[in-house]
C-alpha positions in Angstrom: 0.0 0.0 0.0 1.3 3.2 -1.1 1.8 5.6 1.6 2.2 9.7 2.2 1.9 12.4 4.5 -0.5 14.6 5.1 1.1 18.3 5.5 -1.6 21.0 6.9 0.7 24.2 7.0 3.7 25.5 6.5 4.8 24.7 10.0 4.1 20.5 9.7 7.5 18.6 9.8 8.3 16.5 6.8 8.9 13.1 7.3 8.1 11.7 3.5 10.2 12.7 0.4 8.4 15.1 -1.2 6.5 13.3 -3.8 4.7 11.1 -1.1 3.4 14.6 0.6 -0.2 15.7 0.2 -1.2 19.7 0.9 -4.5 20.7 3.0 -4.7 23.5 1.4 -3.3 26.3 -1.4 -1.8 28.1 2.3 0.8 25.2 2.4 4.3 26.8 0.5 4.5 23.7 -1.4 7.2 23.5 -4.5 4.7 24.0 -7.6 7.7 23.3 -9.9 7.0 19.3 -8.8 3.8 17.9 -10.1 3.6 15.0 -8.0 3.3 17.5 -5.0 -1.1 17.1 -4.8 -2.9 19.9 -3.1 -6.3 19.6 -2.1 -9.0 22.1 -3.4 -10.2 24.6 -1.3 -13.4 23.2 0.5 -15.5 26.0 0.1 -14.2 27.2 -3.7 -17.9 25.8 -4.2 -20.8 28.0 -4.1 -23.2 24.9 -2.8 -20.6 23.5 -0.7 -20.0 26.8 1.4 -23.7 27.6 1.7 -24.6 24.1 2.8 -21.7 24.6 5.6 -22.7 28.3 6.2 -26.1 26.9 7.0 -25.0 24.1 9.2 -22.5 26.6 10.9 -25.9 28.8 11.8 -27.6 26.0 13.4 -24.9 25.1 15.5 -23.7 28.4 16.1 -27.4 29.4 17.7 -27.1 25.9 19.6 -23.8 27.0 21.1 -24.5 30.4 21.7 -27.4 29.9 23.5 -25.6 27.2 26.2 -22.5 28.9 26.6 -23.6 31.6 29.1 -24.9 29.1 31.8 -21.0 28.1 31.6 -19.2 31.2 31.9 -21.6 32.4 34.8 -20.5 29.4 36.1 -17.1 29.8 35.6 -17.1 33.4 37.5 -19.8 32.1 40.1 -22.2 34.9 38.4 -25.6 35.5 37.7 -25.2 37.7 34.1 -27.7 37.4 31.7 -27.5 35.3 28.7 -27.5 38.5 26.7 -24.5 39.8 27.8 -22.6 37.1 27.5 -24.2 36.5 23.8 -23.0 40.0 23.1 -19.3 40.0 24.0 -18.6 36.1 22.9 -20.4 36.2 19.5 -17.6 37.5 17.0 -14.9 34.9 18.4 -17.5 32.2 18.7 -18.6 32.9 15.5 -14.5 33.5 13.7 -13.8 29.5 16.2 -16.6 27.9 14.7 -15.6 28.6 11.3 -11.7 27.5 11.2 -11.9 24.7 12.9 -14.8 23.4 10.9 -12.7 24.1 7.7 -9.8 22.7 9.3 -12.0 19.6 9.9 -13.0 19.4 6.6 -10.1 19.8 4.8 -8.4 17.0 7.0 -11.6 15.0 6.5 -11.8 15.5 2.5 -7.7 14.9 2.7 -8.2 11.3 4.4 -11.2 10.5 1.6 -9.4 11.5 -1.2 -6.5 9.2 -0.5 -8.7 6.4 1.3 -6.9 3.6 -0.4 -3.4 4.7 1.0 -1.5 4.3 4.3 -2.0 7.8 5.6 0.9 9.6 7.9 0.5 12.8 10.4 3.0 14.1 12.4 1.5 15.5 15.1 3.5 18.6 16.4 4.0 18.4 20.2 3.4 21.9 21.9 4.5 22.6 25.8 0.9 23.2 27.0 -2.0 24.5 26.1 -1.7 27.6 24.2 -4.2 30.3 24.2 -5.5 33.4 22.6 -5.2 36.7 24.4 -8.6 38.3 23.2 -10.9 37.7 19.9 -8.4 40.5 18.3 -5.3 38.0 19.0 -7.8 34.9 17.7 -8.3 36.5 14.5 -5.2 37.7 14.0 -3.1 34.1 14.6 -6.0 32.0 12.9 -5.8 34.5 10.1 -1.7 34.3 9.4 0.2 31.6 12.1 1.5 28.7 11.0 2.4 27.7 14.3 -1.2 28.4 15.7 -2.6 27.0 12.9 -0.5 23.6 13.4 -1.5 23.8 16.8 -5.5 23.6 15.9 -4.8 21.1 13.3 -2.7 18.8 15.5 -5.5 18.6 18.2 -8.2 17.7 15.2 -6.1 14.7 14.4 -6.6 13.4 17.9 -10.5 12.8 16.8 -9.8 11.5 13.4 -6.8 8.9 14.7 -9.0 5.8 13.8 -8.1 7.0 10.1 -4.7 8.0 10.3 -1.2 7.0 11.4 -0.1 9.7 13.9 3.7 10.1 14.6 4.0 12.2 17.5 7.3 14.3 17.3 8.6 17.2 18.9 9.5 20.4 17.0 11.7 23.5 18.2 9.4 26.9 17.7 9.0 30.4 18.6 6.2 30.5 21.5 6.6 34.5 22.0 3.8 35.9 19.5 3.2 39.0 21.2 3.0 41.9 18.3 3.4 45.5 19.3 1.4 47.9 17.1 3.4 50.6 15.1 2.0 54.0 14.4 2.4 56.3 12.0 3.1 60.4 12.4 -0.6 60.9 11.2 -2.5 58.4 13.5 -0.1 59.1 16.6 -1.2 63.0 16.7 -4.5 61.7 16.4 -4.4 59.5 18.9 -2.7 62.1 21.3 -5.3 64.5 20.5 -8.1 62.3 21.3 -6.5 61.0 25.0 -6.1 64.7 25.4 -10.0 65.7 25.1 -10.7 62.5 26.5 -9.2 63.7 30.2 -10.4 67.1 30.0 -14.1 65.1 29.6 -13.8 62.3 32.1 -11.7 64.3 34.4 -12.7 67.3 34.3 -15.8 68.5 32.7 -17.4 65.4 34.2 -20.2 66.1 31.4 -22.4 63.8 29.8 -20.9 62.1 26.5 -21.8 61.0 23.4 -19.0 57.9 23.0 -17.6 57.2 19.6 -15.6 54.6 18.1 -14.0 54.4 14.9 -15.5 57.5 13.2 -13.3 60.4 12.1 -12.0 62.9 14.3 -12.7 66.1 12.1 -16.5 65.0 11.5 -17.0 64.3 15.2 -16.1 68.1 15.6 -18.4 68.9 13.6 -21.3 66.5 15.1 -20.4 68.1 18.6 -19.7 71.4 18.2 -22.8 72.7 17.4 -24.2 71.0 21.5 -20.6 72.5 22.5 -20.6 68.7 24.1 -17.0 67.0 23.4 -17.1 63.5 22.1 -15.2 60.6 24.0 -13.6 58.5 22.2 -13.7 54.8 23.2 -10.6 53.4 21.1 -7.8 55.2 23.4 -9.8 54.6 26.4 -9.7 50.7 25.6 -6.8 50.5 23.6 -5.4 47.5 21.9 -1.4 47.5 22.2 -0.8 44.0 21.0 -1.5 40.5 19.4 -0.6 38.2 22.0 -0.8 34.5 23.1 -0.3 32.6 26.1 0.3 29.3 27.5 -1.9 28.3 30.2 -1.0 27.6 33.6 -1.8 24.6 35.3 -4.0 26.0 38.0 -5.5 27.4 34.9 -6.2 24.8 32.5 -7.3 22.6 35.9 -10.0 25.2 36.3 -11.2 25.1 32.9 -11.3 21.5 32.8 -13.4 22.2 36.0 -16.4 23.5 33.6 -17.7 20.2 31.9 -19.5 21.9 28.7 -22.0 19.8 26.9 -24.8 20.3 24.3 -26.6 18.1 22.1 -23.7 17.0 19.7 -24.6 15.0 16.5 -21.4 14.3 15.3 -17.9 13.5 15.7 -17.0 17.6 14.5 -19.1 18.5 17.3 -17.9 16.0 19.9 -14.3 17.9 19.1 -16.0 21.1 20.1 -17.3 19.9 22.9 -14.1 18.6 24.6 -12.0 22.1 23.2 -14.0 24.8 23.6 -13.2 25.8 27.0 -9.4 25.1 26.4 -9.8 27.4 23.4 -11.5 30.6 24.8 -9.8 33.6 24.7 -8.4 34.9 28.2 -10.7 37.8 28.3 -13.9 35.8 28.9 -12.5 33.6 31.2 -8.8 34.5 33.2 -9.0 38.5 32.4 -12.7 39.1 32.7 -12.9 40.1 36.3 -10.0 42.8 35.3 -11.9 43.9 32.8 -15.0 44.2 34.6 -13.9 45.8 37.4 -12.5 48.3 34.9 -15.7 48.9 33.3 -17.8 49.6 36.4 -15.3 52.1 37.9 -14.9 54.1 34.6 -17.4 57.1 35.6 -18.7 57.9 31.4 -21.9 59.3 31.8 -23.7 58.4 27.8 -26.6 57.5 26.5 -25.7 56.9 23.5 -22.6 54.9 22.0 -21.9 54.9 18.1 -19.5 52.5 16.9 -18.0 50.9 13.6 -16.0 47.8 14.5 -15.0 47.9 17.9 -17.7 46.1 19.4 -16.4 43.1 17.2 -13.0 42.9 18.4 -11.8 45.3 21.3 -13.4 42.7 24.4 -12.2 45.2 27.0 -14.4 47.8 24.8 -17.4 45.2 24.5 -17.1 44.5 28.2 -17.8 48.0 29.1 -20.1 48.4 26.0 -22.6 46.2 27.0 -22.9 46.4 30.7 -23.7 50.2 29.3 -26.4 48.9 27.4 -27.9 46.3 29.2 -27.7 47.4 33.0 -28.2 51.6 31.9 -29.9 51.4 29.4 -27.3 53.1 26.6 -28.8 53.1 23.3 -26.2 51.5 20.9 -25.8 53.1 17.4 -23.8 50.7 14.9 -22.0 51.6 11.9 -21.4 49.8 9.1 -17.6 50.1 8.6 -17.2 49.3 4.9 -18.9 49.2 1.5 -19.0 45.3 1.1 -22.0 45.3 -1.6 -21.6 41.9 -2.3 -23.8 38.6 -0.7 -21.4 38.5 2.1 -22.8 41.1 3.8 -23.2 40.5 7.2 -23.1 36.4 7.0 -19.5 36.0 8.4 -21.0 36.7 11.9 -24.4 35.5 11.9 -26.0 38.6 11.7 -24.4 40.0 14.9 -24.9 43.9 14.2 -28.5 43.4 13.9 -29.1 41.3 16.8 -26.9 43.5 19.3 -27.5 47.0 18.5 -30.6 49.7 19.1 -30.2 50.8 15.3 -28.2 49.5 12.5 -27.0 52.1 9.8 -25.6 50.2 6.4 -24.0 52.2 3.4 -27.1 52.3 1.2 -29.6 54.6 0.9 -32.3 52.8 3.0 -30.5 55.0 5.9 -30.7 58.5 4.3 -27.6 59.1 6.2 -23.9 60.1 4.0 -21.5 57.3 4.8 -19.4 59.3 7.5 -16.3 58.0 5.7 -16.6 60.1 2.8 -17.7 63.1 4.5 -15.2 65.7 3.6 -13.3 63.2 2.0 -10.2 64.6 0.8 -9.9 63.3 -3.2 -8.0 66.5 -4.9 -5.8 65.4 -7.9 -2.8 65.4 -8.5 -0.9 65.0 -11.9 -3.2 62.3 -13.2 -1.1 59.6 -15.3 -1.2 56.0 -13.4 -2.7 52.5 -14.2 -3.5 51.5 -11.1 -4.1 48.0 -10.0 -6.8 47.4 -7.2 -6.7 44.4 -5.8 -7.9 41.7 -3.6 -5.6 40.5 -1.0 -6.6 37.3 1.4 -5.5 36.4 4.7 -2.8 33.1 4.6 -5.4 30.9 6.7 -9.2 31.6 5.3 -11.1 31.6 8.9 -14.8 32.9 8.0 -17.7 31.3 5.6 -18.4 34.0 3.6 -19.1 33.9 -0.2 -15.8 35.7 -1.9 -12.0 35.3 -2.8 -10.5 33.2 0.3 -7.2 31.8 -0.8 -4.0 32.8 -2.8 -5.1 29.9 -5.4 -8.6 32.0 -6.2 -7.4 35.4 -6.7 -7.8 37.3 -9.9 -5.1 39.7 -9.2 -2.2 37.6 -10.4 -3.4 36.0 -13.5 -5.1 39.5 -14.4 -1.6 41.4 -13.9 0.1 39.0 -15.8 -2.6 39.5 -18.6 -1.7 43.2 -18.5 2.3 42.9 -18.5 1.6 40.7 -21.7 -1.1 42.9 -23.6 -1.5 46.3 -22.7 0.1 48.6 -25.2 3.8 49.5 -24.7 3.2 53.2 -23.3 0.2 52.3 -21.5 2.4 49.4 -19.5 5.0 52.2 -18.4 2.2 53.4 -16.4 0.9 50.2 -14.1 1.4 50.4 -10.8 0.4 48.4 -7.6 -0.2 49.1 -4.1 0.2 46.4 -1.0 -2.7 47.0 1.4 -3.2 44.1 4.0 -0.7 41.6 2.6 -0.8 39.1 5.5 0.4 36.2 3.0 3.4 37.6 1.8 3.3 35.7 -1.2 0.4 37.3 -2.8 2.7 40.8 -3.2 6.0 38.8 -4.0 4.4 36.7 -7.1 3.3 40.6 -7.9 6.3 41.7 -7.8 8.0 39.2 -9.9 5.2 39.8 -12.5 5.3 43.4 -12.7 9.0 44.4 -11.1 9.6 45.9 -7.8 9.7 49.3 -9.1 5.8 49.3 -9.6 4.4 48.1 -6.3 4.0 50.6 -3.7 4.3 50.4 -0.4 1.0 50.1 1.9 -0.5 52.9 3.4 0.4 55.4 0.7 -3.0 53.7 -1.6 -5.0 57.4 -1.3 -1.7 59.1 -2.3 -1.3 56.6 -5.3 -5.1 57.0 -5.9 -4.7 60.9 -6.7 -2.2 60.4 -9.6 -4.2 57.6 -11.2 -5.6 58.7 -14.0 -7.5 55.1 -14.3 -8.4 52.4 -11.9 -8.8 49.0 -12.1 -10.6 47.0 -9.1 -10.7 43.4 -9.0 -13.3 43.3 -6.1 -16.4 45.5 -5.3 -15.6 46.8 -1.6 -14.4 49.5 -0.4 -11.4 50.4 -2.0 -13.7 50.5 -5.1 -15.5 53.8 -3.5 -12.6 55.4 -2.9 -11.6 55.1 -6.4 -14.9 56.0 -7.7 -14.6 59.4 -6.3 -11.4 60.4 -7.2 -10.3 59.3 -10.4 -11.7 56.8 -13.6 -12.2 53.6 -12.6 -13.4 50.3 -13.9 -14.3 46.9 -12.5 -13.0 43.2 -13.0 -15.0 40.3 -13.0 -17.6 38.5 -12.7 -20.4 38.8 -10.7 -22.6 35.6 -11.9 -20.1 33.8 -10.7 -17.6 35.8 -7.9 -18.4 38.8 -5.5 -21.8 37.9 -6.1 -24.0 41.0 -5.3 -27.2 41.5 -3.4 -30.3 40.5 -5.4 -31.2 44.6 -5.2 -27.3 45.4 -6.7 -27.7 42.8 -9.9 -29.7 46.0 -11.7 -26.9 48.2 -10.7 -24.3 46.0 -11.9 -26.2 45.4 -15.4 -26.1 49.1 -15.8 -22.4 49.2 -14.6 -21.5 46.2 -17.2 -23.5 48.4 -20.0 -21.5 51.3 -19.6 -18.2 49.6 -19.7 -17.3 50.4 -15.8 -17.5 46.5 -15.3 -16.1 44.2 -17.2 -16.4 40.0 -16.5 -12.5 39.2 -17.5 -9.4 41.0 -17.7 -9.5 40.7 -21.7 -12.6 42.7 -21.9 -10.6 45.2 -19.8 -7.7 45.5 -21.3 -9.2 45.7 -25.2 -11.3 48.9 -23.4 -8.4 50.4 -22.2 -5.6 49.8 -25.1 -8.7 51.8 -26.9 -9.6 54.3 -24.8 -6.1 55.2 -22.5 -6.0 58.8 -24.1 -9.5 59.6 -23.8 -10.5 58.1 -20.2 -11.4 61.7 -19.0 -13.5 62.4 -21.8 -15.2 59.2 -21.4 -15.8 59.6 -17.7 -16.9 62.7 -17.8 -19.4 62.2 -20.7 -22.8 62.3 -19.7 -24.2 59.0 -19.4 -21.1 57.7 -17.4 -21.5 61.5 -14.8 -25.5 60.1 -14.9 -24.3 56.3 -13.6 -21.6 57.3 -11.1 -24.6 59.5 -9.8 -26.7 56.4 -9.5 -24.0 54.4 -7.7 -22.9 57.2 -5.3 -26.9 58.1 -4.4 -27.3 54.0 -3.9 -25.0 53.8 -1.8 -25.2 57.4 0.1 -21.9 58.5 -0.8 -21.3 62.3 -0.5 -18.3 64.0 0.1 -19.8 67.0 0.8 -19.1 68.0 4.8 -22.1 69.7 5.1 -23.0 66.0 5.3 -22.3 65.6 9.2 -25.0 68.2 10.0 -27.3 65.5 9.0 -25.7 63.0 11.2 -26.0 65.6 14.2 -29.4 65.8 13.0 -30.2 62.0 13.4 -28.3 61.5 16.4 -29.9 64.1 18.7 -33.7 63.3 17.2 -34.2 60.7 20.6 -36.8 59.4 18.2 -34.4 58.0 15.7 -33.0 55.4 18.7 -36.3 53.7 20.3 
């Protein structure tokens, strides 16, 4: 019987010669040169596949979810109700559930697909049982560890040993994770300015506050000024200094074990959960919680009302304090929509959290007759107009969330779309491409770029809304948004296709057929490119013609986009009618 080894990231030992080795997933660095090396397909690269998993996910999810707060309050020997709990678990719950079910399947579907051979795993041994620090640490080492990756994978194959030949072996690593956050000139001053104003408010004035978190410092001048009340701003009185891991102590993993969690399990997948989840909480439910708590209910911030983007998903000390405001005084909680994601995905990848904790959900679309407070007095003056620019997608190393878009290096468009260009765009129309690194988490994404297009035309991240003023056309490979941003600054054009990727919203399909009629979306790169080799010296003439000024109006109304700063006077509006938030 033949035989080979299973390798599930780019941390697994190698025990096999490499032609006997068989890849989880396209996150594994394997040598693509050797075609003997087999990788298995992405699980969820199928439409039908990943909704009949999303679906399953839910269920289990609201089975969880609803018998997890009898355990912590039993853990802390507390009497909190389910809500609360609900509220500040939900994101990580939702982020665990997710990997380790695709980890589970792709080790599953790895075993079936090579059924008739001897099967090998080396299971990594770790010193203890290592642990996130908070649901901002889960994300981030699920999203781009190998080492915490091998960790979760190496515990699966404790469930599915009845199938597999496990070598235990011990492996030399790096246990100290902890990632301190760099800031730049620009967000430092902003920060200090906020801390500032927020100790003249706590401290001083001792007035009550309308709390904010993650909206723009200028527009939240203008939202205030007008009630001379001065906004408090959440993020620098909860602030999040670093990604961290720890490994549990034994009085600490003995107390966990303690709490015997159990639920109505219907599979082996399930059983797993069952026996991990406590182990796998994040410290600040369980270790830090009383810290945190004790925080919260000393911290005198008197509000009834608390607007916020995307902290409440992962800052925990935040969402600690956050919902003991809402649920025990009655603060009316305001949420945000922090990005213009008008694809199917919308709010799926948490089960529909913003709509089940918050007093009033505002999305970017018109149904909330408010300006997305992004844009207001958004800053998109031009500059010498005479880039290409490439916008693309870029995916975290480890896909952790069932949602329906580009998950893994193997799916994006960007590369084979750039390599398109370098081949066929016309010699003086090449000199201008350029590219700009935003998240970059796999580093492999921006070095196969870079090989395609040459150093000299990537850009380094954080300069994109620099880049973007000198473009004098844009091409985005994915409609979030990145794609507004370009939409109101320079020309810009969309890449692919939405029957089959980044499908939209059933109410967006008419906008995209409108989009697709006026040549500012295109379904391949070859479409694109034959529109641009013909077009390059007329692009302003084209965009500003009249039908194109009449769609970009559509879009920009559909999706309440105005960059107009006479826009926050509206919000001020809205937030001080007490109507607006029963």
């Amino acid at each position: 019987m033949k035989q080979i080894q299973v390798i599930a990231t780019d941390f697994s030992p190698r025990v096999l010669t490499e032609d006997k080795l068989y890849y989880l997933g396209p996150w594994c660095n394997q040598k693509k040169k050797n075609q003997k090396n087999k990788v298995l397909k992405y699980v969820w690269s199928e439409k039908k596949e990943l909704k009949k998993d999303y679906n399953y996910l839910n269920i289990l999810f609201k089975k969880i979810i609803k018998s997890l707060p009898k355990y912590l309050n039993k853990y802390h020997n507390t009497n909190l109700p389910n809500i609360f709990w609900k509220s500040i678990i939900w994101v990580w719950l939702s982020f665990y559930l997710s990997s380790t079910f695709l980890k589970w399947r792709s080790f599953s579907n790895g075993i079936n697909k090579n059924k008739k051979k001897k099967i090998k795993f080396v299971q990594v041994q770790f010193d203890g049982i290592i642990c996130s620090k908070d649901t901002h640490s889960y994300k981030n080492f699920i999203q781009e560890s190998d080492i915490f990756n091998e960790y979760e994978y190496s515990k699966i194959s404790n469930f599915l040993k009845d199938k597999i030949d496990i070598i235990k072996k011990k492996k030399s690593y790096v246990f100290n994770f902890n990632y301190k956050f760099k800031y730049r000139v620009s967000i430092l001053i902003s920060k200090i300015i906020k801390t500032v104003i927020n100790f003249i408010k706590i401290k001083i004035l001792k007035t009550e506050a309308i709390v904010y978190q993650g909206l723009k410092i200028k527009n939240l001048f203008r939202l205030t000024i007008q009630k001379l009340k001065f906004p408090l701003f959440i993020d620098e009185v909860f602030p999040i200094k670093s990604i961290k891991l720890k490994k549990l102590k034994k009085h600490e993993i003995k107390k966990r074990k303690k709490i015997k969690f159990k639920f109505n399990v219907n599979n082996k997948y399930e059983n797993y959960l069952m026996n991990n989840i406590f182990l796998d909480i994040p410290i600040s439910f369980l270790e830090d919680f009383q810290e945190f708590q004790n925080k919260a209910k000393k911290l005198n911030i008197k509000t009834d009302l608390i607007v916020s983007s995307i902290g409440h998903y992962f800052n925990d000390k935040y969402k600690i304090w956050l919902f003991f405001k809402k649920i025990f005084e009655k603060s009316k909680l305001i949420i945000i929509e922090h990005g213009g994601n008008h694809s199917v995905s919308r709010h799926s990848s948490f089960f529909n959290y913003d709509n089940i904790v918050g007093d009033v959900f505002i999305p970017w679309d018109k149904s909330s007759k408010l300006p997305a407070e992004k844009y207001i007095g958004f800053n998109n003056k031009k500059k010498l107009s005479k880039n290409l620019l490439y916008v693309g997608h870029e995916t975290d190393k480890y896909p952790s969330k069932t949602i329906p878009d580009i998950s893994t290096i193997n799916e994006l468009e960007s590369i084979p779309n750039l390599d398109y260009l370098n081949k066929n765009l016309n010699k003086n129309t090449l000199k201008k491409l350029v590219y700009v690194e935003k998240k970059t988490r796999d580093k492999r994404t921006i070095e196969r770029i870079k090989k395609i297009i040459g150093k000299d035309k990537t850009k380094k991240k954080g300069t994109f809304l620099n880049e973007l003023r000198k473009t004098k056309l844009a091409i985005c490979d994915y409609p979030q948004t990145s794609y507004f941003d370009c939409l109101i600054t320079c020309p810009t054009i969309m890449v692919f296709d939405y029957q089959k990727e980044w499908t939209p919203l059933k109410k967006f399909f008419k906008l995209y057929n409108i989009l697709k009629k006026n040549n500012m979306l295109f379904k391949d790169i070859q479409e694109a490119t034959k529109f641009i080799n013909k077009n390059w010296d007329q692009i302003d003439i084209w965009w500003n013609s009249g039908q194109i000024v009449n769609v970009r109006k559509i879009i920009l109304d559909e999706f309440c986009i105005d960059t107009n700063i006479k826009g926050a006077n509206k919000w001020y509006k809205f937030l001080n009618n007490k109507s607006n938030l029963k």
